[in-house]
C-alpha positions, 0 to 999 in steps of 0.5 A, a space after each residue: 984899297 983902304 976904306 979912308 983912302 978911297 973915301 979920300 979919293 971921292 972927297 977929291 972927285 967930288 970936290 974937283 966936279 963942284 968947282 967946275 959945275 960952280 964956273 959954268 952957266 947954270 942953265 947949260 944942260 949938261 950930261 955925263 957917262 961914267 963907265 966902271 970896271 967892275 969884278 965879277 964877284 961882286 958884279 950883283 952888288 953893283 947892279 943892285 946899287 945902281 938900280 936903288 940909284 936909279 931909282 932916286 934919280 928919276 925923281 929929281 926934277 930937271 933929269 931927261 934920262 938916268 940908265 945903266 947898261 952892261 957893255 959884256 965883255 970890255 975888250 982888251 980888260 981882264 976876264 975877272 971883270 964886266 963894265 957898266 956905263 951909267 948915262 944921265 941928261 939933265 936940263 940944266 946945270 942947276 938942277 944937276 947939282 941936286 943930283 951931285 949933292 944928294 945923299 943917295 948919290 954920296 952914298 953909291 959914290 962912297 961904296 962903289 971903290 971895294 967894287 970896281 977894278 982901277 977908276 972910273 972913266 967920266 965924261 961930260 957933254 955940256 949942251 950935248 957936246 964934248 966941250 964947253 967952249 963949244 957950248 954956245 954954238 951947239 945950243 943955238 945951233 940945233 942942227 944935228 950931224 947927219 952921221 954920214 962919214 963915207 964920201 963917194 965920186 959922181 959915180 957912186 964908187 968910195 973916196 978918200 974924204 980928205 978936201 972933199 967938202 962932202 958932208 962926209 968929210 966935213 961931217 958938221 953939226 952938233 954931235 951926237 950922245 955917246 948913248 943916242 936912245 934909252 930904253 925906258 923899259 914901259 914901252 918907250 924909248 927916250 932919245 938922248 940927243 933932242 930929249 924926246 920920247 918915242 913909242 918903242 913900237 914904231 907899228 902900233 897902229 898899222 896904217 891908217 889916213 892921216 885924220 885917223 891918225 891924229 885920233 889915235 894917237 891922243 888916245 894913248 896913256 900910260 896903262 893902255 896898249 902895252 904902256 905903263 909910263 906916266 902918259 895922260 891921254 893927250 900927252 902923246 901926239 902924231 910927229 911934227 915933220 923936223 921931230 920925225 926928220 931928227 931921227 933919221 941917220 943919213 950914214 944908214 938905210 934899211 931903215 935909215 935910223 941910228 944902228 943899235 936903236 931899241 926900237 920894235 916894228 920900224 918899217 922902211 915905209 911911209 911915216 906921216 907927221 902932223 904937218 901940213 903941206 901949206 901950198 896945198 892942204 890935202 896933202 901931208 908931210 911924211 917920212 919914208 925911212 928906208 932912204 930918208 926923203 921928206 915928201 907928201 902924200 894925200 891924206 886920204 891914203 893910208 900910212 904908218 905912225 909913229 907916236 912921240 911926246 915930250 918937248 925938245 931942247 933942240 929941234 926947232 918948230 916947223 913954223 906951221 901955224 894955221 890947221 885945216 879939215 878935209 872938206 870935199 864940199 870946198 873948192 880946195 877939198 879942205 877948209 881952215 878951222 881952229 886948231 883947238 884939240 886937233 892935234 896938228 902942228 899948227 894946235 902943238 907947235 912943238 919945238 924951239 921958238 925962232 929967235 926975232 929977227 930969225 936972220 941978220 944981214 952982216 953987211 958983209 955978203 953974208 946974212 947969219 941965222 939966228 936960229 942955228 948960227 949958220 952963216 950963209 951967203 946973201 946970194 942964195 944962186 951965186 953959180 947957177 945951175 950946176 952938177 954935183 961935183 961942180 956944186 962942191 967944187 964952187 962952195 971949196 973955192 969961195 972967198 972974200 971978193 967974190 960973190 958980194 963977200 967983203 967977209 975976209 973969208 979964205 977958200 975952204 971957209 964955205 962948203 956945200 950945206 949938207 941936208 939937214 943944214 938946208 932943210 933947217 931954212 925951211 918954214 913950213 907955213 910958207 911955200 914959194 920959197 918956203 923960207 922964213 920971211 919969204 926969203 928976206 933979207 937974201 937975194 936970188 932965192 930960187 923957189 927951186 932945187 938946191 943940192 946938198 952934199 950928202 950922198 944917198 947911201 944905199 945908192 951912193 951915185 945920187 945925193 940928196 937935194 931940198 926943193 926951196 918952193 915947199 921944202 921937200 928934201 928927195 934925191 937925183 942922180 950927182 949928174 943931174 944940174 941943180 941951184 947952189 947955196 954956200 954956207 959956212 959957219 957956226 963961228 965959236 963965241 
């Protein structure tokens, strides 16, 4: 292709993508993968050309993450080529636009056409979703997919998923990033969908108590332990336990994080998080990452840690605000202090704020979250105890006349939460029911087990369940009878 007539065609990308980043709201973040097809032979000049990009992106303020990767060999292309994807997360429109107005960028956009074979491919994610009429409801959402696609009967053997209301079927949430994690390539690991940062050794520690490890992690910085970010000591800190709850993948198991991770040492063992269990302070919260549960254990025993740092978009806080101190000359075996330098959720509270009022009563049978924009039925117990199946049954047939709704709703508008839905109602500052408010303005909250419709994937005959009275969220088996909670929602705006 002629020199001019490319640069005509840069001239018209670029000129397209300006008006449409001038007509959308310039604190959206936003995201994009462009995909290239490039020649073998000049395969080296690209991937220096991309690196000096690189380079100079990661300077620019408001850039969460700019990388490149080879995807070898592209199936179905010709032989004669390679294809690279570069991804970029930025925090807002705004300031992506210094990226798309910079000479650097003009300059790898004006030499790539001699390199590639046809044109590249872009995509664009806007609040990290494909779309921007969906862009509202993904922001405030901040209730991820689980990733569970396979749907399983009460006896664990395969479904087809089609009007099954399982979470397989419905597969609600925000999606995820074509590119969930990044490698940083200095010993972290950068995940695209919350913008948080991992230590990339999931093991660097081993096993200590949960006070120790608090320690410990305050003591990382760039230059130290195989490190060589940026990273300041105090930068990093011990998980909070929805940080540590946002990577797990309920479609996985062994360990139950996304496939293809970059991570090293991740164990299908006990990870503790810097939240405390409020009914009872010397115990704390902790993921196990083989199945998936959120439990507690007695902080004197010992278990994994695994350090992260950086502030998300998208996970919400725990609502932890008090901290405390093993203590054995206490009656209770710990005592509140302050919690200056400790290190514990109720001293970082890491997160997005609650929006005031975190609930609104529609006068309609439904209350809506404010938070995540989920609509869920003022009755917190409409059918009482009840299996699995059953549980799943009662959400499909639920609509406007029954249960208090006046809504207008029609069967199949409500569905059976899956496991992060519910477990994003959950305050863990609070505890009989660990809710929000104490649970106001719904009725019949029970401080007692509610099922989801997620399965246990590597034991497909059980499904996940959340105790409402301190939040843990376990399994049991689909015949086992437990309390109901319909959701529907989040509407588009």
């Amino acid at each position: 292709m002629p020199q001019d007539r490319e640069n005509t065609s840069i001239d018209d990308l670029r000129e397209q993508v300006s008006e449409m980043l001038n007509g959308l709201p310039q604190e959206l973040p936003i995201a994009a993968t462009v995909a290239f097809k490039v020649n073998n032979a000049k395969e080296n000049i690209f991937a220096t050309n991309a690196e000096v990009l690189a380079d100079s992106t990661r300077r620019l303020p408001g850039c969460n993450v700019f990388a490149y990767h080879e995807r070898r060999p592209a199936e179905g292309d010709p032989s004669d080529t390679v294809e690279y994807v570069i991804y970029e997360n930025w925090r807002s429109v705004k300031q992506f636009r210094a990226q798309w107005d910079s000479e650097h960028l003009k300059k790898f956009q004006y030499s790539v056409g001699e390199l590639i074979v046809g044109p590249p491919e872009l995509k664009w994610y806007y609040g990290w979703t494909t779309s921007k009429d969906d862009y509202d409801v993904a922001v405030r959402s901040g209730v991820a997919k689980t990733w569970q696609k396979e749907c399983y009967s009460e006896s664990g053997e395969p479904l087809p998923c089609k009007g099954t209301g399982q979470d397989g079927d419905i597969q609600a949430g925000t999606p995820w990033p074509e590119l969930r994690f990044t490698d940083n390539q200095d010993g972290t690991v950068t995940d695209n969908l919350t913008n948080l940062i991992w230590l990339k050794d999931a093991d660097f520690f081993g096993e200590v108590q949960w006070e120790e490890a608090l320690k410990n992690v305050r003591k990382l910085a760039g230059g130290k332990y195989g490190l060589t970010d940026d990273s300041k000591e105090g930068d990093w800190r011990l998980p909070n336990i929805k940080e540590l709850f946002s990577l797990v993948d309920y479609g996985a198991g062994d360990p139950i994080i996304p496939a293809g991770h970059p991570f090293k040492h991740v164990k299908t063992a006990i990870y503790w998080t810097n939240t405390s269990l409020a009914s009872a302070p010397t115990l704390g919260w902790m993921m196990t990452l083989g199945i998936g549960p959120t439990v507690f254990d007695l902080k004197v025993n010992p278990n994994r840690i695994w350090p992260v740092r950086g502030n998300s978009t998208c996970v919400p806080q725990t609502g932890q605000e008090v901290c405390w101190l093993l203590d054995k000359s206490e009656p209770t075996g710990v005592k509140v202090i302050s919690c200056e330098g400790t290190g514990q959720d109720g001293e970082i509270r890491a997160g997005v704020q609650w929006p005031i009022p975190r609930f609104t009563d529609n006068e309609d049978g439904t209350v809506t979250d404010n938070l995540t924009g989920l609509i869920w039925l003022k009755n917190a117990n409409p059918f009482g105890f009840r299996t699995w199946q059953q549980a799943l049954d009662d959400c499909n047939k639920l609509a406007n006349g029954q249960h208090g709704l006046t809504d207008g709703s029609k069967r199949g508008d409500w569905r059976l939460p899956n496991i992060k839905e519910i477990e994003s109602l959950v305050d863990y500052g609070r505890f009989g029911p660990c809710l929000p408010d104490g649970g106001k303005p719904f009725e019949n909250v029970r401080p007692s087990s509610y099922w989801t419709s997620t399965s246990v994937a590597l034991a497909p005959s059980e499904a996940m369940f959340i105790i409402l009275g301190v939040g843990p969220a376990i399994f049991e088996s689909k015949e086992h009878p437990f309390f109901v909670w319909p959701v529907s929602g989040p509407k588009k705006t």
